[in-house]
C-alpha positions in Angstrom: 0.0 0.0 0.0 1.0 3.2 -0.7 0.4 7.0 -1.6 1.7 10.1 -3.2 1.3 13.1 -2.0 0.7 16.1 -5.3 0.8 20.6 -4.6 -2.5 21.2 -6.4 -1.9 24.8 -6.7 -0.1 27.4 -5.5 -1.0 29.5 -2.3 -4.4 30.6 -2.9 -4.3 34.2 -2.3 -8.0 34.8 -0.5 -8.3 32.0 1.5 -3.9 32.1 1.8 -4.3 27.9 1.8 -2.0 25.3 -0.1 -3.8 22.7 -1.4 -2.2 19.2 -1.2 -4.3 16.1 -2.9 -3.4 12.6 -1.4 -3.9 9.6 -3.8 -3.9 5.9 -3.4 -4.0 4.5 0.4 -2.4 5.6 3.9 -2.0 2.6 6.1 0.0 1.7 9.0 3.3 1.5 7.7 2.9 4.8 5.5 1.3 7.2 7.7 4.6 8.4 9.5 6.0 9.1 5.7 2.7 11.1 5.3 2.3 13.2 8.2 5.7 14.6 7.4 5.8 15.0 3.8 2.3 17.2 4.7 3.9 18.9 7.4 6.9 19.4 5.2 5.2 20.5 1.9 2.9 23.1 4.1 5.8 25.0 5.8 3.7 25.9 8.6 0.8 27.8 6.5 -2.6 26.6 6.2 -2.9 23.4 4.2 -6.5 22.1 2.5 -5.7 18.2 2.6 -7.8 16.6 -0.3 -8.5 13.0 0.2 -10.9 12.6 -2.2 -9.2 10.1 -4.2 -7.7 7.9 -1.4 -8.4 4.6 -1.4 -7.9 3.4 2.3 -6.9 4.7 5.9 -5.9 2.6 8.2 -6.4 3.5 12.1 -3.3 5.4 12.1 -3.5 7.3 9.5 -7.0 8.5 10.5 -4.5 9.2 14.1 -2.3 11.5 11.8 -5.3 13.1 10.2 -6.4 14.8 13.6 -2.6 15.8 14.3 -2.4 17.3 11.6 -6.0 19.5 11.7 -4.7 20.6 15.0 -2.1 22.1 12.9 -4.2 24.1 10.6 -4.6 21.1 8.0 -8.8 21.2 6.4 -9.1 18.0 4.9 -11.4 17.9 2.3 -13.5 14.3 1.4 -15.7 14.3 -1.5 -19.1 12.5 -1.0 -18.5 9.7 -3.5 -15.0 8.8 -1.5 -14.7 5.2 -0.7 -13.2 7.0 2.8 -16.3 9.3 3.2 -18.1 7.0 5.6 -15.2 5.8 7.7 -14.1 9.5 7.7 -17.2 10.4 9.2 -17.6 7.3 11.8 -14.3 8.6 13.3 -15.1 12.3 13.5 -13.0 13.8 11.3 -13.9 17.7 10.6 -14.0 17.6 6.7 -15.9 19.6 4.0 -16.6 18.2 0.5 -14.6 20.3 -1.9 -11.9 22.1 -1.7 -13.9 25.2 -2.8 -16.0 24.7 0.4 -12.7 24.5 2.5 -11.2 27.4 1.0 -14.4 29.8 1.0 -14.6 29.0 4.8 -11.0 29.6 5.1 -11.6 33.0 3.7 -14.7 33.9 6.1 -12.2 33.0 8.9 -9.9 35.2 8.0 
């Protein structure tokens, strides 16, 4: 199992957010190598996380998931993700777009 991690876009200038889109599946042996290449790629600024496209979580990577929003991380799940559900069982804050994350973003700040 494993993922890559892709810079969607550059810093959005309204909502001043990086977005980061995960693809493929984040499992136990992987989710160390993620939480840091997030934490590396966002530099300490405000990170949109889209998971739309992942595939699987395992425990500990839904652990490194709420880490990581307590660092200014949105994560963003689409409502077709095969993740949507267990997301949502475990209580992870998420909105389903990265438009949606970024316009509340920009009414926070």
């Amino acid at each position: 199992m494993s993922f890559e991690l892709r810079r969607r876009s550059e810093i959005d200038e309204v909502s001043r957010t990086l977005v980061l889109e995960v693809v493929g599946e984040v499992d136990s042996i992987t989710t160390d190598d993620f939480e840091e290449q997030v934490g590396e790629m966002a530099d300490g600024g405000p990170v949109i996380l889209d998971m739309s496209t992942v595939t699987y979580l395992s425990s500990s990577a839904f652990a490194a998931i709420d880490r990581l929003i307590g660092r200014d991380v949105m994560v963003v799940i689409a409502d077709d993700s095969p993740v949507r559900r267990a997301a949502a069982l475990m209580g992870v804050p998420s909105f389903r777009s990265v438009v949606e994350a970024r316009a509340s973003r920009a009414d926070a700040g």
